[in-house]
Structures are given as structure tokens and as C-alpha cells.
N, C-alpha and C positions, 0 to 999 in steps of 0.2 A: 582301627584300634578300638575307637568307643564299640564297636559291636562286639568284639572278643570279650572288653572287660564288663559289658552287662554282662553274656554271658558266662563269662567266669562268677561274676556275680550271683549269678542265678541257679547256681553250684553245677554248672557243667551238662546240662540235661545232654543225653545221651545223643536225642533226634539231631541235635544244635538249633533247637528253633528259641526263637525268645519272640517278645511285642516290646515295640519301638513307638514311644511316639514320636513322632516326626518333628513337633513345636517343641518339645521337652531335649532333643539330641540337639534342635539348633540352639536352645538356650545356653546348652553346656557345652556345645560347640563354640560358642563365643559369639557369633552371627548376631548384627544389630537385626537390620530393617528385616522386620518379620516375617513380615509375605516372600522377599526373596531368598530369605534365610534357607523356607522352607521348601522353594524351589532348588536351593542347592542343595540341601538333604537330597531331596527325591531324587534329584542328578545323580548326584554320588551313588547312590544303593544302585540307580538304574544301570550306571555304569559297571559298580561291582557284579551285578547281576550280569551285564554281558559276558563277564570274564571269566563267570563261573563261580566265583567265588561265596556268593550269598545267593538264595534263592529269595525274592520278594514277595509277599500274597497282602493281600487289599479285603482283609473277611467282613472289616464293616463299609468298605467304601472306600473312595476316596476321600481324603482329608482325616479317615480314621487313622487309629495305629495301625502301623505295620505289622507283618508278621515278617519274621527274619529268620531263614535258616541258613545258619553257615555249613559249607561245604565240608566234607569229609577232613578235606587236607588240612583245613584251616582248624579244625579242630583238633586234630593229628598234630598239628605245629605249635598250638596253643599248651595241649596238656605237655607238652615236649618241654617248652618255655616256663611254664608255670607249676610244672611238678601235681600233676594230675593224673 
């Protein structure tokens, strides 16, 4: 859901890509201890990523922000839900 609502945030870019940083999702995610906080992040995306559902790219590195593209569907269900 934090990825839908950056990118609703981000007014909807058409590709669905947005930049995540990974330390900044776990703070708002709530996640204390920070080093595994940010192992569960990367979990989570890695896993949405199996599913299909997000596409993940790494354009400065690892330990950079992420780039996040959400799937067609997800976006399709998004503007559905939120009147876009």
C-alpha cells in the first residue's frame, strides 16, 4: 500500500515508476532496528517483484533508492479505488 500511496502522491505518472528510499519506507513503516528494518524492505519489494506486481531497478547501487515500477494492474486498481 506505501507504494500505491507515494505514487498516487506523485500524481499518478503514467510509466508507474516512482524512487523509494528504502531507509525513509522503513521509518514510515514503523520498523525499529534499522539495518534489519531495511532488510525487510528489500524482502518485501523482492517478494512483490516475484509476483509480478512491482518491477525493482537499483540505478545507483545497492543501498541506493530504489526505482519502483508498479504493474499495469496495480495501477489499473489504483486509479479504480482512488478516482483517477
Amino acid at each position: 500500500m506505501l507504494l500505491v500511496v507515494r505514487w498516487l502522491d506523485a500524481e499518478r505518472p503514467d510509466d508507474g515508476a516512482l524512487s523509494l528510499s528504502i531507509a525513509d519506507a522503513a521509518a514510515e513503516l514503523g520498523l525499529a532496528d534499522e539495518r534489519g528494518a531495511v532488510l525487510e524492505v528489500m524482502g518485501a519489494l523482492g517478494r512483490l517483484e516475484e509476483r509480478g506486481v512491482v518491477d525493482v531497478a537499483w540505478p545507483g547501487g545497492p543501498g541506493g533508492d530504489a526505482r519502483i515500477t508498479l504493474a499495469p494492474d496495480v495501477r489499473r486498481d489504483a486509479r479504480r479505488l482512488f478516482g483517477a
